[in-house]
C-alpha positions as CSV (number, residue, x, y, z in Angstrom):
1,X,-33.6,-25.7,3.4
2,X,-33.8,-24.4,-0.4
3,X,-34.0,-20.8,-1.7
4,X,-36.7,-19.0,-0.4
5,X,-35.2,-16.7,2.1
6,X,-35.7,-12.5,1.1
7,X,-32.3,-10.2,1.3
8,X,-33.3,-9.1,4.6
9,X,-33.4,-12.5,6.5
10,X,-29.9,-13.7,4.6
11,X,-28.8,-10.1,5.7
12,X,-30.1,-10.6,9.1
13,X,-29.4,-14.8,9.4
14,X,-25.4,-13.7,7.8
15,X,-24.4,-10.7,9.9
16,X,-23.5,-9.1,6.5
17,X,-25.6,-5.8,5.6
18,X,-28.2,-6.3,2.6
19,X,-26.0,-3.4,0.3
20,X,-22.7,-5.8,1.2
21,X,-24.5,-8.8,0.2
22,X,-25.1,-7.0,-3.2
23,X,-21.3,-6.0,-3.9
24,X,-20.8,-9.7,-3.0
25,X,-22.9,-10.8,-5.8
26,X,-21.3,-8.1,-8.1
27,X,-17.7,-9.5,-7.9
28,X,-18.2,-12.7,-7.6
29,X,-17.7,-14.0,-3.9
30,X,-21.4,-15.5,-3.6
31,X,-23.7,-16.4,-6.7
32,X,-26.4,-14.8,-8.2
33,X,-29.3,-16.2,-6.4
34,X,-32.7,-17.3,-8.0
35,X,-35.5,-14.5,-8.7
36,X,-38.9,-14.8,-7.8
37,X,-41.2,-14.1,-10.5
38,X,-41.7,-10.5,-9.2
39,X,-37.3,-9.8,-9.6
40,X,-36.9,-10.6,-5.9
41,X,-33.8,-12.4,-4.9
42,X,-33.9,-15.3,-2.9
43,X,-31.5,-17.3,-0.4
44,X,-30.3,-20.7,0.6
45,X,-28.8,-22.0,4.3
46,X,-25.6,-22.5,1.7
47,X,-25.9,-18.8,1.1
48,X,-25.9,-17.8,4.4
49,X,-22.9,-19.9,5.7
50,X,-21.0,-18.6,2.7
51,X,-21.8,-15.0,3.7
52,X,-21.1,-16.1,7.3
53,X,-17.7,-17.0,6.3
54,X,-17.2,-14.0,4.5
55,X,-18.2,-12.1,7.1
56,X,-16.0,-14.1,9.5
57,X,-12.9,-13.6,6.8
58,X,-12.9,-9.8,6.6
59,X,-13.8,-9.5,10.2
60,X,-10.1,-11.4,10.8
61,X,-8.6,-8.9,7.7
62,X,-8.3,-11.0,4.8
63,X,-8.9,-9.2,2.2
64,X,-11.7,-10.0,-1.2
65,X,-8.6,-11.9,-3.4
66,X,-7.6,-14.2,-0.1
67,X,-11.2,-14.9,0.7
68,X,-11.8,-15.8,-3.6
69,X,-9.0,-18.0,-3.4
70,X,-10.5,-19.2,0.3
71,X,-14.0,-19.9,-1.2
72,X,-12.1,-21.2,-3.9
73,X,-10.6,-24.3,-1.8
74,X,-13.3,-24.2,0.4
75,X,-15.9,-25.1,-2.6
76,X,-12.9,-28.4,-3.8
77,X,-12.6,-29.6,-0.7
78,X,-10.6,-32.7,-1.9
79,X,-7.3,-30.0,-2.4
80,X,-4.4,-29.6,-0.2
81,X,-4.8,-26.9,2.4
82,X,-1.3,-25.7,1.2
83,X,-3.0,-22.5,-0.3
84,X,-5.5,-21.7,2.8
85,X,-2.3,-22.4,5.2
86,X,-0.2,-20.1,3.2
87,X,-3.4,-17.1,3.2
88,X,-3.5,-17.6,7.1
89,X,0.7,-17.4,7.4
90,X,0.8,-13.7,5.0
91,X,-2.5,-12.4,7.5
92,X,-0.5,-13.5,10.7
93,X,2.9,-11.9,9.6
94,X,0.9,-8.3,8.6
95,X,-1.1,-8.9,12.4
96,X,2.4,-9.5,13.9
97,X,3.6,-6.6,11.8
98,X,0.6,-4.3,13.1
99,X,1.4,-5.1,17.0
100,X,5.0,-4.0,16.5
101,X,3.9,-1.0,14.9
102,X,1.4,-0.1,17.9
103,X,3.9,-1.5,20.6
104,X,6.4,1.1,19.2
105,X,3.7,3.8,19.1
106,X,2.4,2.9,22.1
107,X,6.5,3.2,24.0
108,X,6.6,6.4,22.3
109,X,3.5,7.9,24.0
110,X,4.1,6.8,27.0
111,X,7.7,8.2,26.8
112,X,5.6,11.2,25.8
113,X,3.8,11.7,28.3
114,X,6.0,10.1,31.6
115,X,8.7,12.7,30.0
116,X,6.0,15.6,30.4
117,X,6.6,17.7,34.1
118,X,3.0,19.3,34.2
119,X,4.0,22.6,34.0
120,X,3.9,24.9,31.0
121,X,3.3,24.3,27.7
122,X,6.5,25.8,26.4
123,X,8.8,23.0,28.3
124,X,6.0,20.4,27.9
125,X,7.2,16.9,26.8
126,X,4.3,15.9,24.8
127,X,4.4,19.1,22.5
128,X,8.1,18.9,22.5
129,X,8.2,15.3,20.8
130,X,5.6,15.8,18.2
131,X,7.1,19.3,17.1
132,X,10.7,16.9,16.7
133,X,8.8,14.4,14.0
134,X,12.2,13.9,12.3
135,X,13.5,12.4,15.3
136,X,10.9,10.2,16.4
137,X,11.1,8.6,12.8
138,X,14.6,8.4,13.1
139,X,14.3,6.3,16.7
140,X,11.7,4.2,15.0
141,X,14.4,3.3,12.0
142,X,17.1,2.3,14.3
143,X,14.6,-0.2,16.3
C-alpha cells in the first residue's frame, strides 16, 4: 500500500491521536508525509507501523530520545542490537526502581492503616503517620 491514507485513518489504523501524530512530525520521529494538491497530508502502511511502534514504545515508558535512537536502529537494521539492548536494560532498571518505590509505599499504608484501632481521630494511626512525614522518610532511607 502507498500514501493515500487521510490523518484520521493513520490516527485511527495507529492507535496514536491525529494532534500526536502532528508533534511526531514536528520533531522528527515520523517523516513529513506527501500533500495532496489541496495541503492534505497523506499516509503509508510504513507510516502506520512506525506510529504503531511509537505508540507501543511510550506505552512501555521509553521516552522521545530512546525511541529516536530506537527508530534509529530500527531504520539500519544491519547494526548490532547493542544500543536497543542497552535502551531496554536503563527502562527495566527505572521499572524495577518504580516497583520498589510502590512496594515501600504500599508496606507503609498498610502499616498505616493495620496500625489504625477504629476509634477516634485523635489516637488514629493513619493521621498519626502522615502528621510524622519526617519519620516515614527517615524509615524509607534506612531500607
Amino acid at each position: 500500500m502507498g500514501h493515500g491514507l487521510g490523518i484520521g485513518k493513520a490516527s485511527r489504523g495507529s492507535g496514536v491521536k491525529i494532534p500526536t501524530i502532528r508533534y511526531y512530525e514536528q520533531i522528527g520521529l515520523l517523516p513529513a508525509p506527501p500533500r495532496t494538491a489541496g495541503g492534505r497530508r497523506t499516509y503509508g502502511e510504513n507510516d502506520i507501523k512506525r506510529l504503531s511502534f511509537i505508540r507501543h514504545a511510550r506505552e512501555l515508558g521509553f521516552d522521545i530520545d530512546q525511541i529516536q535512537t530506537l527508530l534509529a536502529l530500527q531504520d539500519h537494521p544491519d547494526q548490532s542490537c547493542h544500543g536497543a539492548d542497552s535502551i531496554a536494560k536503563e527502562r527495566l532498571a527505572e521499572v524495577v526502581g518504580k516497583i520498589a518505590s510502590l512496594t515501600a509505599l504500599q508496606d507503609e499504608l498498610k502499616r498505616m492503616i493495620d496500625g489504625c484501632s477504629h476509634g477516634r481521630v485523635e489516637t488514629c494511626r493513619v493521621i498519626e503517620v502522615l502528621a510524622d512525614h519526617d519519620n516515614i522518610k527517615q524509615k524509607q532511607n534506612a531500607d
